[in-house]
C-alpha positions as CSV (number, residue, x, y, z in Angstrom):
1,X,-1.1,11.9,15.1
2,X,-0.7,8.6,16.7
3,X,-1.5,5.3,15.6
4,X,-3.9,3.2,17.8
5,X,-5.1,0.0,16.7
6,X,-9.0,-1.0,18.2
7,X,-10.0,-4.4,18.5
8,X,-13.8,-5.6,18.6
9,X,-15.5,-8.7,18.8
10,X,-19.2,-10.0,18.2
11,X,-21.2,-12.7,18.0
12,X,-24.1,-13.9,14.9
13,X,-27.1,-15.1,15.3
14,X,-26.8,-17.2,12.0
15,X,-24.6,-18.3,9.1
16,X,-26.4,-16.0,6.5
17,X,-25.7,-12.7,4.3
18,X,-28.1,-10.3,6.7
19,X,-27.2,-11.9,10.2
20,X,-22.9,-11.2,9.5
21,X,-24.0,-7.7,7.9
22,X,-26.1,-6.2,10.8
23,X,-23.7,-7.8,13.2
24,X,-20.8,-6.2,12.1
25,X,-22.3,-2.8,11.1
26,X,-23.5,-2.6,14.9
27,X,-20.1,-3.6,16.0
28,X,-18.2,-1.0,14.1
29,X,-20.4,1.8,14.9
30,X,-20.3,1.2,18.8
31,X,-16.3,1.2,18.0
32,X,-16.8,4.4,16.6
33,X,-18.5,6.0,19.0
34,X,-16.6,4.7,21.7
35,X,-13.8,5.8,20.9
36,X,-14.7,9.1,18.9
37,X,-14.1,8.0,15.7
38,X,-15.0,9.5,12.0
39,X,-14.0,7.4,8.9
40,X,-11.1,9.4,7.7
41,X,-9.7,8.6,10.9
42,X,-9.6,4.8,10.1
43,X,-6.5,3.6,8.6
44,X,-7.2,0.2,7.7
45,X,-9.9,-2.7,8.9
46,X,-8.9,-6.5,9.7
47,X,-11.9,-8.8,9.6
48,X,-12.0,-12.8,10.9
49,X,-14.2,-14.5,11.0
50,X,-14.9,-18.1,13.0
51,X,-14.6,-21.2,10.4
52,X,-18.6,-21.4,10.5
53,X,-19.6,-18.0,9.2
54,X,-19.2,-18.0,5.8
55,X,-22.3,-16.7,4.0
56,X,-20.4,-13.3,3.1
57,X,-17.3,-11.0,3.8
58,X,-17.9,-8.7,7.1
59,X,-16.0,-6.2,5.1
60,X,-19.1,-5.5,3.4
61,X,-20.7,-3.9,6.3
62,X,-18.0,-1.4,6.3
63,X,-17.9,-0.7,2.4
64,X,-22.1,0.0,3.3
65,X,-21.1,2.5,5.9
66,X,-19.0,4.3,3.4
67,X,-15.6,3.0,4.3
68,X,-15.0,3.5,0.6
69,X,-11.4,4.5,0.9
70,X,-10.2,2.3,3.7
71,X,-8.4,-0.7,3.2
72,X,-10.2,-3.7,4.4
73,X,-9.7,-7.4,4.9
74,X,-10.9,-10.5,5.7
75,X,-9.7,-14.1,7.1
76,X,-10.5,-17.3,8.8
77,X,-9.7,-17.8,12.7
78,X,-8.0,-20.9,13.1
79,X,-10.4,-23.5,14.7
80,X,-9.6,-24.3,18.6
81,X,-11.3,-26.8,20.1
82,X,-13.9,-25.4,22.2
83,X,-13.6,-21.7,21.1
84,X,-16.6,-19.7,20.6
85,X,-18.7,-20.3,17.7
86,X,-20.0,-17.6,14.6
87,X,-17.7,-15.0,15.7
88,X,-16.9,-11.6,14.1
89,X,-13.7,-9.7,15.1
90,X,-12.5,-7.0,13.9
91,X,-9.1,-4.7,14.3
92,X,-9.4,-1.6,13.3
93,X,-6.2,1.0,12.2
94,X,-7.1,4.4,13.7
95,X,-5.5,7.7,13.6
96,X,-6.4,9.3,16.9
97,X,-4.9,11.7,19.8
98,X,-6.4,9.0,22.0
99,X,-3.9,7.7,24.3
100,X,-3.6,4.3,24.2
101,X,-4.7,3.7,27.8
102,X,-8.1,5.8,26.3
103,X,-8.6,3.3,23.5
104,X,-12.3,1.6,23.8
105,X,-11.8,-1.7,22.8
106,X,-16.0,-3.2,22.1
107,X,-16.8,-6.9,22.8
108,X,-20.6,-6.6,22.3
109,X,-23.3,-9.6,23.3
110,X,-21.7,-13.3,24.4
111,X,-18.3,-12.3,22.8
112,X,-17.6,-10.2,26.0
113,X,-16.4,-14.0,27.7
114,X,-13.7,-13.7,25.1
115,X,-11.9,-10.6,26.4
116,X,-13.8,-9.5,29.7
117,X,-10.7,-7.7,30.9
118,X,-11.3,-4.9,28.1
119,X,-14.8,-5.0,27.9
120,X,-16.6,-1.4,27.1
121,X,-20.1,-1.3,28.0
122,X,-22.2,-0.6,24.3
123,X,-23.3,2.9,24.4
124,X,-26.9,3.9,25.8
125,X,-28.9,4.6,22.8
């Protein structure tokens, strides 16, 4: 099966534990339903974040959704002058018959000025 990687992007409200958590478990579920996907179809995750979130690892929103077996990590976004502030983004490994014209790459709440070109809509609930 091919390999696809699925990039995503998100903004937080705050610099605390709870505010990175629920943003990036609501981030990496609309990636998973936009494009389809199940966690055994997720090779591997690559989490940055902006130099002004630090109050925990995004990874750990994954490792709650039962990404047990995935590998995951975590970085620091260089700082650009004038780039958008508390950022998540995310890259995600995917195995998937997808072709990569199919791929749903999420940019959920503000972070949708970063890449508007890609932009998915988030998912009706």
């Amino acid at each position: 099966m091919p390999v696809r990687g699925i990039r995503g992007a998100i903004n937080v409200g705050a610099n605390t534990r709870d505010a990175i958590q629920d943003a990036t478990t609501r981030l990496l579920l609309a990636m998973c339903d936009a494009n389809r996907l199940d966690t055994a179809d997720i090779i591997s995750a690559f989490f940055t974040v902006t130099t002004d979130l630090n109050a925990t690892y995004p990874a750990g929103a994954a490792r709650a959704l039962g990404w047990l077996d995935v590998p995951l990590l975590d970085a620091q976004e260089i700082e650009v002058p004038g780039g958008m502030p508390r950022v998540v983004r995310v890259l995600l490994h995917v195995e998937t018959d997808l072709a990569r014209a199919q791929v749903q790459h999420v940019y959920l709440d503000d972070a949708v000025a970063l890449r508007p070109d890609i932009h998915m809509p988030e998912p009706r609930q």
